[in-house]
C-alpha positions in Angstrom: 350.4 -69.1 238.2 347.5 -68.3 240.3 344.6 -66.7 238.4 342.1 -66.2 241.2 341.2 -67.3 244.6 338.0 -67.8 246.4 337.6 -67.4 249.5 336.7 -65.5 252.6 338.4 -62.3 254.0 340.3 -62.8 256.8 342.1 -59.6 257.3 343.0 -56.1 256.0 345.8 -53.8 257.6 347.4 -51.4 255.5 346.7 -52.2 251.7 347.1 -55.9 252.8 344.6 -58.2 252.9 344.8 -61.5 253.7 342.1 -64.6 251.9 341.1 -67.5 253.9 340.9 -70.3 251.4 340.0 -73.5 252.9 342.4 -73.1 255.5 344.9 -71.6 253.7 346.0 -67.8 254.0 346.5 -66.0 251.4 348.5 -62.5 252.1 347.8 -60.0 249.0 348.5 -56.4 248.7 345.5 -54.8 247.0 344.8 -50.6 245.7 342.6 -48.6 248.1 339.9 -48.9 245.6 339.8 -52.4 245.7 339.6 -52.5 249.6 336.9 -49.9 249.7 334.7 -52.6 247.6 335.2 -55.7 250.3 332.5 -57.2 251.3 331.4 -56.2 255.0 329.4 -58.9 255.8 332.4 -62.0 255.6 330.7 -63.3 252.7 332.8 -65.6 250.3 334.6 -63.4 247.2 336.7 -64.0 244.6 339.9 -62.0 244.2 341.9 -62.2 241.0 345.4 -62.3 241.7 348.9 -61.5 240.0 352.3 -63.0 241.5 355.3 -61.1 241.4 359.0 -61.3 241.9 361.4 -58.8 243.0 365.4 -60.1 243.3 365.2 -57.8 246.6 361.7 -58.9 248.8 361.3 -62.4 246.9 357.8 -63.5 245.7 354.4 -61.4 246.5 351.1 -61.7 245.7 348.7 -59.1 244.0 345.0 -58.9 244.2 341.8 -57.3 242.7 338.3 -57.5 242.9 338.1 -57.5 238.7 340.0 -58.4 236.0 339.4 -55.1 234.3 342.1 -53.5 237.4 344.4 -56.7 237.1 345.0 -55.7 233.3 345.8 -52.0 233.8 347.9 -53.2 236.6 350.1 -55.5 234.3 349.8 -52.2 232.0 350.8 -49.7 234.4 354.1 -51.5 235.8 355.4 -52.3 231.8 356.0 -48.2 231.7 359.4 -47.6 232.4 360.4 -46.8 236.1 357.1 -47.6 237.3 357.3 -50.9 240.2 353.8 -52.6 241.5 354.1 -50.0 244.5 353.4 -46.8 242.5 350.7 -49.1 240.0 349.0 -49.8 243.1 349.0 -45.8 244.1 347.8 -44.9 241.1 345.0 -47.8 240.8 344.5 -46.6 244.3 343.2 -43.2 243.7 341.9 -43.6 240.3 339.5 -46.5 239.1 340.2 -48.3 235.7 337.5 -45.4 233.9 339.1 -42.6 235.6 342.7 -43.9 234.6 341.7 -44.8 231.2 340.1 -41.6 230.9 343.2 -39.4 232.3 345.6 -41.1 229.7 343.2 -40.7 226.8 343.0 -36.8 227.7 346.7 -36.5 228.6 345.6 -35.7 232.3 348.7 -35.7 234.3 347.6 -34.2 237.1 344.9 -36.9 238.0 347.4 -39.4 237.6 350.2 -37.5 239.7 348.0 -37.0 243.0 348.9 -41.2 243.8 351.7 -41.7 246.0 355.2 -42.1 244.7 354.2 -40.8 241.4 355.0 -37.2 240.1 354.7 -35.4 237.5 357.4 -36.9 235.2 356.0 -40.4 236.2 352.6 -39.3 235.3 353.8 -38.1 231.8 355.3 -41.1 230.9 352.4 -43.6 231.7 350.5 -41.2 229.9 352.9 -41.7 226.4 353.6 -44.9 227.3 349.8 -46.0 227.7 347.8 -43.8 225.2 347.9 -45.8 221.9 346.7 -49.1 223.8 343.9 -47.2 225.9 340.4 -47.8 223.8 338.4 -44.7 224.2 335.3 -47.1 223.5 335.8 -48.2 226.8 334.2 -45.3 228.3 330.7 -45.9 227.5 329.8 -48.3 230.5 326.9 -48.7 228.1 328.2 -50.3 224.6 325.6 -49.6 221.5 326.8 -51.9 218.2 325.4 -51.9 215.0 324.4 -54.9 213.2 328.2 -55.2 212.3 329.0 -54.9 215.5 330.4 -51.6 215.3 330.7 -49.2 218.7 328.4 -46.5 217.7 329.4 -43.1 217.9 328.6 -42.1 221.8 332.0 -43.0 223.2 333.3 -40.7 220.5 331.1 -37.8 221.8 332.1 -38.6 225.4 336.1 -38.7 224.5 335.5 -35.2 222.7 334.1 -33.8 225.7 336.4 -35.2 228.0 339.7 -33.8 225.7 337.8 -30.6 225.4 337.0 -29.8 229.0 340.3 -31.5 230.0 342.0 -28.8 228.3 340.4 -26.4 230.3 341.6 -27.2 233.3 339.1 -29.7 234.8 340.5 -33.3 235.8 339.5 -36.4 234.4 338.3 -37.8 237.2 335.9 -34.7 238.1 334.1 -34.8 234.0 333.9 -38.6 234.1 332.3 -38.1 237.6 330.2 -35.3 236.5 328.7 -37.1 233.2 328.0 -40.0 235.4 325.3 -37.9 236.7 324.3 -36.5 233.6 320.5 -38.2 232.4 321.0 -39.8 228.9 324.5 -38.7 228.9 324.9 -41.3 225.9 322.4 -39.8 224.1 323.0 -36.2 223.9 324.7 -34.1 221.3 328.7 -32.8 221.4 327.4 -29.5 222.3 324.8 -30.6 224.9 327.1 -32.9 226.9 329.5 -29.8 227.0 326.9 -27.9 228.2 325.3 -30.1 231.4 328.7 -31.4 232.1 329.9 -28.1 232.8 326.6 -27.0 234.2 327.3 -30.3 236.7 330.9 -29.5 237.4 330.0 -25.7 238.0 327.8 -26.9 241.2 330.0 -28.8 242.4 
């Protein structure tokens, strides 16, 4: 199995991109949000890769710029009815936060606007998904105690997000808006609640 390849970027046309390594092409089909983070400037990369099969189209390749996207990948395709193409559509319009996010807070919508997946789709990644989604995860920025315990902001953050969630917001918009929220990872239930929605309200 190939795990990664280095290598230089060679070309991209239509969620395909192809790797030059050592003279050797590589043809991948990588999410929008993967191709929006390639290198401009032709310098060398390193893409992780997943190979697939399919009885129909044979072998193809699979690629992203982090593990993190690989693994939600592998993820999203072991939910019933959903192939690599509408895994890539969703890891397209959502980044491995925003998904993670949407399935914690039952966010269907977020999840539905990729291509190929609906409603129903959306609905079932999110019951298929939500009891191996961390909400931990959230916090880009990890606090442990001497145990080595996650301390309690993520648990402030994934109350906010379930609360305003539920009130119509996406999950992508709050996890946007306390990204541009000062010590977000600091601040009490009630004052996250409070600048989020101040943030979301000017937007």
């Amino acid at each position: 199995m190939i795990s990664f390849i280095d290598g230089y970027i060679e070309s991209v046309s239509d969620g395909t991109v192809v790797v030059d390594h050592d003279g050797m092409g590589f043809e991948m089909q990588m999410s929008g949000n993967s191709i929006s983070r390639l290198p401009i400037d032709h310098s060398r990369i390193r893409v992780y890769t997943l190979l697939g099969f399919n009885e129909n189209t044979g072998f193809s390749l699979y690629g992203f710029l982090d593990s993190e996207e690989r693994d939600f990948f592998k993820m999203l395709t072991g939910v019933s009815k959903v192939g690599p193409k509408a895994a890539m559509g969703v890891l397209s319009v959502l980044t491995p936060d925003e998904l993670r996010l949407s399935i914690i807070a039952g966010d269907k919508k977020s999840i539905a606007r990729a291509p190929g997946v609906g409603t129903k789709m959306a609905e079932r990644i999110i019951l298929e998904l939500k009891d191996k989604i961390d909400a931990s995860d959230l916090s880009s920025e990890k606090d442990t105690d001497e145990g080595g315990v996650a301390s309690s902001v993520s648990s402030v953050k994934n109350d906010a997000l379930v609360a305003l969630t539920g009130m119509g917001f996406s999950g992508s918009d709050v996890l946007s808006a306390m990204k541009k929220i000062d010590g977000a990872d600091d601040l009490s239930l009630e004052d996250l609640l409070s600048q989020t929605l101040r943030v979301l309200g000017s937007n």
